[in-house]
C-alpha positions, 0 to 999 in steps of 0.5 A: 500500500502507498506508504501515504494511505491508510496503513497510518491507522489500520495495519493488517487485522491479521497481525492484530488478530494474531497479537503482533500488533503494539499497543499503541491505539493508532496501531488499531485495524480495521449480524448478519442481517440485511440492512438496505443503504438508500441509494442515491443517484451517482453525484460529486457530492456524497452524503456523510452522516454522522451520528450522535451519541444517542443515534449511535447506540440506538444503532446497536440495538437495532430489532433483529439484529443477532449480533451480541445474542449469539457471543458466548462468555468467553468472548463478552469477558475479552469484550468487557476486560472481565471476567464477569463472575457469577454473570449468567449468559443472558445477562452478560449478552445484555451488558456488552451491548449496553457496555458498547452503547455507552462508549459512543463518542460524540465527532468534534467538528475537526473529525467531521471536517477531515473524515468528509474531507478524505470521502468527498476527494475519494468521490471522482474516483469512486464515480469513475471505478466503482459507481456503486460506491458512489452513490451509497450514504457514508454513516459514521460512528465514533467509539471509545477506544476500550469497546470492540478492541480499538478496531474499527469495523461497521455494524449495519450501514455503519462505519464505527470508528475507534476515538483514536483512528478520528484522532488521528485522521484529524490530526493528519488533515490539519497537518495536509491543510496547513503544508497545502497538500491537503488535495493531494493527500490519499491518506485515509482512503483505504481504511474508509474504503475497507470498511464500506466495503462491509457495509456493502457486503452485509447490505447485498451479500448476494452481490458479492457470493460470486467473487467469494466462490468464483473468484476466491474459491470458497464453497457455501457450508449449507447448513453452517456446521458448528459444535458446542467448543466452537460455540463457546470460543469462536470470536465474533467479526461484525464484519464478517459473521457468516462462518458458512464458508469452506475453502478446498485445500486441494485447490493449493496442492493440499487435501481436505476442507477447511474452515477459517475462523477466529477463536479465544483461548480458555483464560479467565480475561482473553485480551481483545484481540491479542488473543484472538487467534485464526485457525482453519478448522477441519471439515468434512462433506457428509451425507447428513451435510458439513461437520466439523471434524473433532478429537476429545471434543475439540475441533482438529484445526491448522494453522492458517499461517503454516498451510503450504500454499494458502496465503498465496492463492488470494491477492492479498494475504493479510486477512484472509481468515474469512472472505469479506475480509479478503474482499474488502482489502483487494475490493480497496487496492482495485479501486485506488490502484495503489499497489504497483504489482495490482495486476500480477497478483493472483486472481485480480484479472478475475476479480476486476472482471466481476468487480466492472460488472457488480460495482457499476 
């Protein structure tokens, strides 16, 4: 990536997940329902809301919405950094989504400024590339940095930003405007258009099963397999709930399926996301449908960094423990063009043939 973009505020979440990132909060990265955008004719003007505090945690409790219904115990307790004692499920469930609710931030009018700022200097590009971008409402949330891991992700169509990426995407704007190189600047291009992406994602995810099966070579799980370990420790991506997907290892020279996740340990307080870790589980195709496969009641998994071969067959392989992830990073390079080889990574012919047909 242009050592000038995004990665200023969001490194891989891959490293994150895998606990190499520092602790610094500019270090911070980036329920499956179907929430509509309201379209809007392709203009050079996008339309940027951001909501208040009272608007924002209204939007995590939205009717329907399942994302803190299905957490499990271990991952509330990294959520909340306790390790809640004595708390029964439900009520734990209650109190990470209140918990989330009251550390949503009012913007100051500098983080409006620079965050409309980066989204209206994207928009010629976007109109010329990828309209369907163009002509989707950006919606932004402000959170505390102690919520979600400091990682900004989108809930609905909502782009929920830690205080410290606002921060700091301020700070960058006022130092472009006073150096006069605020019209030039692609800073903060990629982090906004990775996270729009999940927006578009969870909006039409039909939109986007070609370029996860045909393009990147995962197979939909119907239904999605689980087992009672699983439940208890998966860590849920608001980015990308749908655990549905099962990717053939015989497509890099390997045998078998296996299925990306991200897990927490068994520990009292798991740190969020230093403990958070990215295995591929092994599944299987039954008569009965897809299972899990388990030894002593623990699904048998692999390391995804250590399989031969699997990094290596996306464009991108920083976040490839699920496919909106993998999406949403190569869907960010292709419209900004901003990687030298783009074009000689694997499958990105493939991917900008299905990206000129659905995102027009």
């Amino acid at each position: 990536m242009n050592a000038d973009d995004a990665s200023t505020f969001q490194p891989s979440r891959r490293r994150l997940l895998c606990a190499t990132a520092g602790a610094a909060a500019l270090a911070a990265l980036p329920a499956q329902r179907a929430f509509a955008t309201t379209p809007t004719q392709p203009d050079a003007t996008p339309r940027v809301d951001f909501l208040s505090p009272q608007a924002g945690a209204a939007a995590f409790a939205q009717a329907g919405d399942t994302y803190y219904a299905n957490m499990g115990l271990i991952e509330i307790r990294a959520r909340m950094r306790s390790p809640l004692a004595g708390l029964p499920l439900a009520d734990a469930r209650a109190a990470v989504r209140a918990y989330d609710a009251e550390r949503v931030l009012a913007f100051t009018d500098d983080e409006r400024e620079a965050l409309h700022g980066v989204v209206s200097r994207m928009q010629p590009l976007l109109l010329a590339r990828a309209p369907l971008y163009a002509r989707t409402p950006w919606s932004f949330i402000k959170l505390d940095d102690a919520a979600e891991g400091g990682m900004p992700h989108t809930r609905g169509p909502h782009i929920v930003l830690p205080k410290a990426v606002t921060e700091g995407i301020a700070a960058m704007h006022r130092e472009m405007k006073e150096s006069g190189k605020l019209a030039v600047t692609p800073r903060g291009r990629g982090l906004l258009l990775h996270e729009q992406t999940h927006v578009l994602e969870r909006a039409d995810p039909a939109r986007f099963e070609p370029l996860i099966t045909d393009v990147f070579g995962f197979t939909r799980m119907t239904p999605a397999p689980t087992t009672a370990w699983l439940d208890a420790h998966v860590g849920t991506n608001p980015d990308g709930p749908d655990l549905a997907w099962a990717f053939a290892l015989e497509q890099i020279g390997g045998k078998g399926w296996i299925m990306p996740v991200v897990t927490l340990p068994d520990v009292a307080v798991p740190r969020m996301p230093d403990d958070f870790q990215t295995p591929g589980l092994d599944v299987r195709r039954t008569d009965a449908g897809w299972k899990i496969a388990e030894k002593d009641g623990v699904p048998t998994s692999r390391d995804l960094d250590k399989i031969a071969g699997y990094h290596a067959h996306f464009p991108f392989p920083d976040e490839d423990f699920h496919p909106n992830e993998i999406a949403a990073v190569t869907l960010s390079h292709w419209i900004l063009q901003d990687v030298p080889d783009l074009d000689k990574r694997p499958g990105m012919r493939a991917v900008e043939a299905w990206a000129k047909r659905a995102l027009a």
